[in-house]
ChimeraX commands (.cxc) that place a marker at each C-alpha (Angstrom):
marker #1 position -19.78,-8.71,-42.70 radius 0.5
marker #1 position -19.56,-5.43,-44.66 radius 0.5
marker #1 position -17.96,-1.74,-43.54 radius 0.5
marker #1 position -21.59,-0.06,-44.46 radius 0.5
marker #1 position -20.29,0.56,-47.40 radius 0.5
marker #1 position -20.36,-2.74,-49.09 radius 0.5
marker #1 position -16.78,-3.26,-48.49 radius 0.5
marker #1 position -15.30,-6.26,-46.01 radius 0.5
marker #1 position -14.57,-4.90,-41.96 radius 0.5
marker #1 position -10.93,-4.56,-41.95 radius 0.5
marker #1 position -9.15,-7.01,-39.33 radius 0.5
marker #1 position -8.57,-5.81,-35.97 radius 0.5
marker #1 position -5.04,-4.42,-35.51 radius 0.5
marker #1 position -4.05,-6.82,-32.91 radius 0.5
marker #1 position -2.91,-10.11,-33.67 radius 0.5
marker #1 position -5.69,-11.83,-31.89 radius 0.5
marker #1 position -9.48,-11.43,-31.89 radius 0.5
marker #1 position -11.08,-9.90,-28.85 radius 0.5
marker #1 position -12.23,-13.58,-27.92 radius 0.5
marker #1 position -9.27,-14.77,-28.23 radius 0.5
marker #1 position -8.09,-15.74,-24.80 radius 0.5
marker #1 position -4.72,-14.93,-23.44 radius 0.5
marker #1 position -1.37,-16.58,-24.66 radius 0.5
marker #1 position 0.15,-19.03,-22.38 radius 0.5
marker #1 position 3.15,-16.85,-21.99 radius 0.5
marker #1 position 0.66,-13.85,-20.85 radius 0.5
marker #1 position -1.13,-16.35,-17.83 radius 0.5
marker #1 position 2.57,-17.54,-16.91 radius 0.5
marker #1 position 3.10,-13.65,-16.11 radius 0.5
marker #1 position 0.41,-12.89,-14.56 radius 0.5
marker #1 position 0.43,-16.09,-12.33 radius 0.5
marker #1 position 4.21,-15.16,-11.45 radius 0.5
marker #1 position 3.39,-11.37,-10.24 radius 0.5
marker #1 position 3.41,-11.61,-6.62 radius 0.5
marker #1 position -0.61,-10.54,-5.07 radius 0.5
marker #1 position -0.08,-7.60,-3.04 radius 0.5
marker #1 position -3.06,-6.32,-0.91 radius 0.5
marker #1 position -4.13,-3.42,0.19 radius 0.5
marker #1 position -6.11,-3.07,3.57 radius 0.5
marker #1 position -9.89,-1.75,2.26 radius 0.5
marker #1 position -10.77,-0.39,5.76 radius 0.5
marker #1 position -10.78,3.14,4.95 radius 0.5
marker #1 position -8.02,5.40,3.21 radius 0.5
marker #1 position -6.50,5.74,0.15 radius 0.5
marker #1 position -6.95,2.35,-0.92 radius 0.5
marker #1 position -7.55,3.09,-4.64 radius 0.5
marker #1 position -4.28,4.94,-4.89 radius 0.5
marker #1 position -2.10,2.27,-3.52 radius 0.5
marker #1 position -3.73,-1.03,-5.81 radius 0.5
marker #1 position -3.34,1.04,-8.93 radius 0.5
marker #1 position 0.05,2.00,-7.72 radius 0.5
marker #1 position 0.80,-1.89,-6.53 radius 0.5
marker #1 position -0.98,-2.81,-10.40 radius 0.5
marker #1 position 1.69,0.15,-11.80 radius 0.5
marker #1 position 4.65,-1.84,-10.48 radius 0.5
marker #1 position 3.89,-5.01,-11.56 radius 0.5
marker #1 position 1.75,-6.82,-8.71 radius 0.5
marker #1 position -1.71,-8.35,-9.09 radius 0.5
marker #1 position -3.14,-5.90,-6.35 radius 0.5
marker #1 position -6.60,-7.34,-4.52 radius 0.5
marker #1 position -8.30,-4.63,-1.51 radius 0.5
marker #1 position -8.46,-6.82,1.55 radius 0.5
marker #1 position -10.98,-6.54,4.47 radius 0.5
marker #1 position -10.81,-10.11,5.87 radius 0.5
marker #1 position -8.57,-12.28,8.08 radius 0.5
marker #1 position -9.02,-15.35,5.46 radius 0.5
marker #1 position -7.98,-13.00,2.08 radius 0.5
marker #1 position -3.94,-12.48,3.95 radius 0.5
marker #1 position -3.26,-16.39,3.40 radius 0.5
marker #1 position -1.99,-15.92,-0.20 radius 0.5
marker #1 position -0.53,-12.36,0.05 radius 0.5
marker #1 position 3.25,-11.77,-0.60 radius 0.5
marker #1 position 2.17,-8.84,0.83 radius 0.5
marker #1 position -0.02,-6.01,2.25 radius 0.5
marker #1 position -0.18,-2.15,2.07 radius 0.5
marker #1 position -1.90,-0.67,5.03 radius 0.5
marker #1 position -2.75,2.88,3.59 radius 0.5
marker #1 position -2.95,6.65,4.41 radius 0.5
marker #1 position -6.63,7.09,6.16 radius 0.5
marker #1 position -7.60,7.99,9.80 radius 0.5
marker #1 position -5.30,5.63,11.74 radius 0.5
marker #1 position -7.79,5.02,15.28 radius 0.5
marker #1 position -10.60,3.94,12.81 radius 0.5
marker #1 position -8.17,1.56,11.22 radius 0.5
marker #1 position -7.48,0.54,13.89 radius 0.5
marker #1 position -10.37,-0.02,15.75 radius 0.5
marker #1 position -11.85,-2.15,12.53 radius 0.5
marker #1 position -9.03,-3.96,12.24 radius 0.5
marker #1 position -9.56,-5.27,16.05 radius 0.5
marker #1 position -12.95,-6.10,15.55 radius 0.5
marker #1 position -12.64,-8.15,12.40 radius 0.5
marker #1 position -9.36,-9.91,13.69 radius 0.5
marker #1 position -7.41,-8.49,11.13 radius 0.5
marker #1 position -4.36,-7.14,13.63 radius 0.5
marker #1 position -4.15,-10.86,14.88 radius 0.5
marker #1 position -4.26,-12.26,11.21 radius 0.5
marker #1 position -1.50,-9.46,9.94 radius 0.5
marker #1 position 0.50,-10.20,13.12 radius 0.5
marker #1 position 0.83,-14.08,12.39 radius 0.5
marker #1 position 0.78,-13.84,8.22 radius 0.5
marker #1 position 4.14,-11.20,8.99 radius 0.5
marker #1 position 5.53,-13.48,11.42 radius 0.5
marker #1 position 5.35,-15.96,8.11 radius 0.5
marker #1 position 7.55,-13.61,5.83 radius 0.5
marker #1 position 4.49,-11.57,4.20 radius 0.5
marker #1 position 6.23,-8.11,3.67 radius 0.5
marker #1 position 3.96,-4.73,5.01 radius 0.5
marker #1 position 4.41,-1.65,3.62 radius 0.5
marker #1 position 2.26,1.47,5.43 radius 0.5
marker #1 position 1.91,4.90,4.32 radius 0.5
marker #1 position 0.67,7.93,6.58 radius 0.5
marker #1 position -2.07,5.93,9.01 radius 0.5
marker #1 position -0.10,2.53,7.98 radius 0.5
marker #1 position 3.24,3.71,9.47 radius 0.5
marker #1 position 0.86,4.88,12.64 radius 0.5
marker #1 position -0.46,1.46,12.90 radius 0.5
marker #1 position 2.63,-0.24,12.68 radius 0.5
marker #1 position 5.07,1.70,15.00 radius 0.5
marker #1 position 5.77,-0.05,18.19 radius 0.5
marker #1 position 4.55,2.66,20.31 radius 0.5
marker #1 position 2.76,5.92,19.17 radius 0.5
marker #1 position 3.25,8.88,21.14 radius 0.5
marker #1 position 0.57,9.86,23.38 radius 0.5
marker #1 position -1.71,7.30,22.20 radius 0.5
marker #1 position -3.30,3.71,23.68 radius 0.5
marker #1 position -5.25,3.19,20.17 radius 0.5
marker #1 position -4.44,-0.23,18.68 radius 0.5
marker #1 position -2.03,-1.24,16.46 radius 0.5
marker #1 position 0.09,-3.73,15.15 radius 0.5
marker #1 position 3.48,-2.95,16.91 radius 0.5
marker #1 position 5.39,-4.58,14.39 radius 0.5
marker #1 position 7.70,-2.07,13.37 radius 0.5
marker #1 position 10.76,-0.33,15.91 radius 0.5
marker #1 position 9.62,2.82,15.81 radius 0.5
marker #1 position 8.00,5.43,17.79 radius 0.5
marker #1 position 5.13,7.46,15.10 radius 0.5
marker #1 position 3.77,10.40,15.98 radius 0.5
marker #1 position 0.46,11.35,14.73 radius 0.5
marker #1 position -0.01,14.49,12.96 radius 0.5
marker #1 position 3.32,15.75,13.31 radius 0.5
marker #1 position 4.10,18.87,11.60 radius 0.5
marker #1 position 6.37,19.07,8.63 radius 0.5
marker #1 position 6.61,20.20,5.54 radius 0.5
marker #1 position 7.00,18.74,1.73 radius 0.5
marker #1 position 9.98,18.05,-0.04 radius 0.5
marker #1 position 10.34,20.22,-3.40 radius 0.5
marker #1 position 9.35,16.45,-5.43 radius 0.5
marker #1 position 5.87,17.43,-3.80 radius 0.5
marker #1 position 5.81,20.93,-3.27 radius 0.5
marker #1 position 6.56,21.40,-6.77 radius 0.5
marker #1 position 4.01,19.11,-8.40 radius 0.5
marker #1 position 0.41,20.93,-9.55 radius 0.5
marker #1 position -1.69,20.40,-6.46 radius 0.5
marker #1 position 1.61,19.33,-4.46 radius 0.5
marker #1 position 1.84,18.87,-1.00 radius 0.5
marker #1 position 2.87,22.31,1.17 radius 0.5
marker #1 position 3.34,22.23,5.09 radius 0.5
marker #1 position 1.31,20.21,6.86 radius 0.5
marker #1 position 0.04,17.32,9.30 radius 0.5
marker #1 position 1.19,14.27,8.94 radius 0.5
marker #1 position 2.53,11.18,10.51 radius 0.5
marker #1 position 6.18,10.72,11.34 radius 0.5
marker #1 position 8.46,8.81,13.02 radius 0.5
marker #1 position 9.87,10.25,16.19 radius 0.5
marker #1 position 12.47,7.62,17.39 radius 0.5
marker #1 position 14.04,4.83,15.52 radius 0.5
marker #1 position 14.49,1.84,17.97 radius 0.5
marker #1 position 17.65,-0.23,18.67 radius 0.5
marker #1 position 17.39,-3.24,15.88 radius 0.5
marker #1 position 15.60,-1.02,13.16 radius 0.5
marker #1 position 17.55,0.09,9.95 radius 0.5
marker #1 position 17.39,3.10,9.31 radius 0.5
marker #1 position 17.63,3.81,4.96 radius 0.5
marker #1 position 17.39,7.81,4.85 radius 0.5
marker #1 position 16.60,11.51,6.21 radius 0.5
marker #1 position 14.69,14.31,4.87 radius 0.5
marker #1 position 16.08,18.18,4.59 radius 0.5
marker #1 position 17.17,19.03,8.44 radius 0.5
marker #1 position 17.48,15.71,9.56 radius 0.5
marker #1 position 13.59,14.57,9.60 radius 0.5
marker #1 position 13.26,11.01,9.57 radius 0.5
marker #1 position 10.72,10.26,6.39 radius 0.5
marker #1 position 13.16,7.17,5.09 radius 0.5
marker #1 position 12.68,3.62,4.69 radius 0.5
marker #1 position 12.86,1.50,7.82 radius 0.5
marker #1 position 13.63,-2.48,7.55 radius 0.5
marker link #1:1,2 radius 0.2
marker link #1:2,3 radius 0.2
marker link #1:3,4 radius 0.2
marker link #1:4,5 radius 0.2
marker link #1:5,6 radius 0.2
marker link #1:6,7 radius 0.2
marker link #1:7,8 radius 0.2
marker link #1:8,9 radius 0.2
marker link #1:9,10 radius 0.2
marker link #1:10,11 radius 0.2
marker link #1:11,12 radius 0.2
marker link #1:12,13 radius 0.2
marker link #1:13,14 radius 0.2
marker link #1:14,15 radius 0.2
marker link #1:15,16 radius 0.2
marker link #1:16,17 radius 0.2
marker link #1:17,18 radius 0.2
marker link #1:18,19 radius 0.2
marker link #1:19,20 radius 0.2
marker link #1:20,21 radius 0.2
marker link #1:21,22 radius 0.2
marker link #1:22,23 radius 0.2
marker link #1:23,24 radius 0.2
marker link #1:24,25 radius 0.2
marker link #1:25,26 radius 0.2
marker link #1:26,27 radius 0.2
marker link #1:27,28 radius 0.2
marker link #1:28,29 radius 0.2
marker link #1:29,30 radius 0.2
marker link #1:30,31 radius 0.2
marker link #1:31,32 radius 0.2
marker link #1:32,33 radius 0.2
marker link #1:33,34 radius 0.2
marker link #1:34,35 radius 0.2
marker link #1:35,36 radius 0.2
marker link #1:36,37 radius 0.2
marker link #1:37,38 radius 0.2
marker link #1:38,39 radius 0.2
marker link #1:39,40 radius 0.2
marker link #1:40,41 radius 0.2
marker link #1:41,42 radius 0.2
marker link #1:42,43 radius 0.2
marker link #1:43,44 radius 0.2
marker link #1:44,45 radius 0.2
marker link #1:45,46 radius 0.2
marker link #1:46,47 radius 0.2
marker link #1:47,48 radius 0.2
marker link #1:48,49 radius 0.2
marker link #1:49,50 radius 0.2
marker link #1:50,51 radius 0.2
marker link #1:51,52 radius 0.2
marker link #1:52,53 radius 0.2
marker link #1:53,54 radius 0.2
marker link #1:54,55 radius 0.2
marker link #1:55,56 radius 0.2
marker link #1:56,57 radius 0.2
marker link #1:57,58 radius 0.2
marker link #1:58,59 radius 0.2
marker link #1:59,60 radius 0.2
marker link #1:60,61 radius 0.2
marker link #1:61,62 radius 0.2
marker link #1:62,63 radius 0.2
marker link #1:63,64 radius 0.2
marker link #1:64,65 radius 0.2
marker link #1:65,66 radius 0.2
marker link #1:66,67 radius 0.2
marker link #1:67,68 radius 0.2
marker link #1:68,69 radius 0.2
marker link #1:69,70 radius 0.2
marker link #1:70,71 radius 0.2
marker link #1:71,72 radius 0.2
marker link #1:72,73 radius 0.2
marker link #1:73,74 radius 0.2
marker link #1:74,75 radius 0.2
marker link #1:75,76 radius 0.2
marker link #1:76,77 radius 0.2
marker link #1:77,78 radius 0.2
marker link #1:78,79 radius 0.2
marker link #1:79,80 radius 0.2
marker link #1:80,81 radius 0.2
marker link #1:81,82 radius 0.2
marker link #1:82,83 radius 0.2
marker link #1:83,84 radius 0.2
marker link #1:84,85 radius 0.2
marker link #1:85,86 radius 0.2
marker link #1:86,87 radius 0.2
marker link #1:87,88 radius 0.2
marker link #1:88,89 radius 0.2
marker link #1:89,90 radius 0.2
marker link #1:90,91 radius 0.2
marker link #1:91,92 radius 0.2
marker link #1:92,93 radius 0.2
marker link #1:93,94 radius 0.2
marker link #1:94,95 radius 0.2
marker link #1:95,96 radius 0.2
marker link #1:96,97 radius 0.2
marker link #1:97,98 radius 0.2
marker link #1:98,99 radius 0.2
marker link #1:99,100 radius 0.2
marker link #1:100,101 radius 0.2
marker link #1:101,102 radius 0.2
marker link #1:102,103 radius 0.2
marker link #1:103,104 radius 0.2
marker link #1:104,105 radius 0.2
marker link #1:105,106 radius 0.2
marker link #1:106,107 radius 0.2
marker link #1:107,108 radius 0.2
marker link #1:108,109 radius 0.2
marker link #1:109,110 radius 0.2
marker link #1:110,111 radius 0.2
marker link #1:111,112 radius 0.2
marker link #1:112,113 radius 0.2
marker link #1:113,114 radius 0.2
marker link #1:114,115 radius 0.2
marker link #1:115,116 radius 0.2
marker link #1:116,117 radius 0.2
marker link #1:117,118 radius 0.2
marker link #1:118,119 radius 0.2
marker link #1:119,120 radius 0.2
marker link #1:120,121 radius 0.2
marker link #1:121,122 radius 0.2
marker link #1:122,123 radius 0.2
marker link #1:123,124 radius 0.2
marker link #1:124,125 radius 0.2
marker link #1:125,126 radius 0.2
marker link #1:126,127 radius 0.2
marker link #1:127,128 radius 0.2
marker link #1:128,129 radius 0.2
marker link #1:129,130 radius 0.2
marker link #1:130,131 radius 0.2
marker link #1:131,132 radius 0.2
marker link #1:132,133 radius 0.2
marker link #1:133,134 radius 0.2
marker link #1:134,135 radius 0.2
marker link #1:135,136 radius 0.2
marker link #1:136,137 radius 0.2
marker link #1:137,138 radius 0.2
marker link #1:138,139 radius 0.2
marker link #1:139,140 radius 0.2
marker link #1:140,141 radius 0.2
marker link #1:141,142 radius 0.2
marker link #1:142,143 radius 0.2
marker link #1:143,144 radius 0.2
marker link #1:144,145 radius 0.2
marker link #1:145,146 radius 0.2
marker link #1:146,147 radius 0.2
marker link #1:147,148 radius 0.2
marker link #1:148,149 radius 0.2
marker link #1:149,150 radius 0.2
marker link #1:150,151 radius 0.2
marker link #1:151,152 radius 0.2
marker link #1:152,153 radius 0.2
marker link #1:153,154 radius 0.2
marker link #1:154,155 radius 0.2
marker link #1:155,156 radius 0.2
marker link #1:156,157 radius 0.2
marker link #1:157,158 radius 0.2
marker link #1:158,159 radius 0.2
marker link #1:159,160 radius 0.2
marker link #1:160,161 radius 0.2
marker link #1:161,162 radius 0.2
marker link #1:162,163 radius 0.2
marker link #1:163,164 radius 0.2
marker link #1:164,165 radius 0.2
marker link #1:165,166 radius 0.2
marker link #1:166,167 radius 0.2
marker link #1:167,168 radius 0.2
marker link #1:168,169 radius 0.2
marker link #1:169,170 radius 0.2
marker link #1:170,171 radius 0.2
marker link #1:171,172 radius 0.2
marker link #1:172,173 radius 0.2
marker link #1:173,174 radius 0.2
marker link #1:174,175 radius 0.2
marker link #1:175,176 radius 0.2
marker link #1:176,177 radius 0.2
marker link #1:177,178 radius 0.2
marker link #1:178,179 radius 0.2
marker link #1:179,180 radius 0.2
marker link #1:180,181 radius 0.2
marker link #1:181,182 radius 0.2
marker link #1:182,183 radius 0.2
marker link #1:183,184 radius 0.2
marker link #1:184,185 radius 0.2
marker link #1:185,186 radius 0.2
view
């Protein structure tokens, strides 16, 4: 093959072809990353696989009880936390969750995900999973630490969840500025 000029096409900078297939050490890495997956219901799910992909994980979305059996674990993102709610009830995803946790698959939830977790939710009957010791409170008012505020397009004041009581046998990891409680929870 010639470079249109009569002259040979140069290799391709990479050690391999783009047939090539991957190096055994390269499938051994990927096989090793622990699949993480993020409820697909509704939400930010894009965000959190890329973010799960960022850190290392082989991140899969996830709308069915039968797709949790070979999770390490499962994001439950931000979104509209009744609608989550109410899907996962009808698809039998809050039963599957409930038994793959009880299991040792880790949860992580963010905004609607920490809603759907808490124990109890203030002022609400919508479902949930009621896996975590905490009392959420939807759309509570706070504002954004500078790391958002800061940021182009950053996060001001605003609505969003947060956890109103920490129950006896939760661990409590951190506080925001004035004592809010936006830390980890084990």
């Amino acid at each position: 093959m010639t470079d249109g000029r009569g002259g040979p096409i140069p290799p391709p900078q990479d050690s391999r072809s783009e047939h090539q297939s991957l190096t055994r050490e390269e499938i051994a890495e990927i096989e090793q990353a622990p699949v993480i997956g993020v409820l697909s219901y509704q939400g930010d799910v894009q965000e959190h696989l890329a973010a799960a992909e960022a850190a290392g994980a082989r991140a899969v979305p996830v709308n069915r009880p039968e797709q949790l059996r070979e999770l390490a674990g499962l994001i439950i993102p931000g979104g509209e936390s009744t609608t989550i709610g109410k899907l996962m009830t009808r698809f039998g995803m809050d039963q599957a969750i409930r038994e793959r946790y009880e299991q040792g698959m880790a949860l992580f939830g963010t905004c609607a995900g920490l809603i759907l977790m808490a124990r109890e939710i203030e002022g609400s009957d919508q479902p949930r999973l009621g896996l975590m010791d905490i009392t959420a409170r939807r759309n509570g008012l706070r504002s954004a630490g500078p790391e958002l505020r800061d940021r182009p397009g950053g996060a001001g004041p605003g609505r969003r969840s947060t956890q109103s009581r920490v129950h006896p046998g939760a661990v409590y990891f951190g506080r925001g500025r004035g004592g809010a409680r936006d830390g980890k929870l084990q």
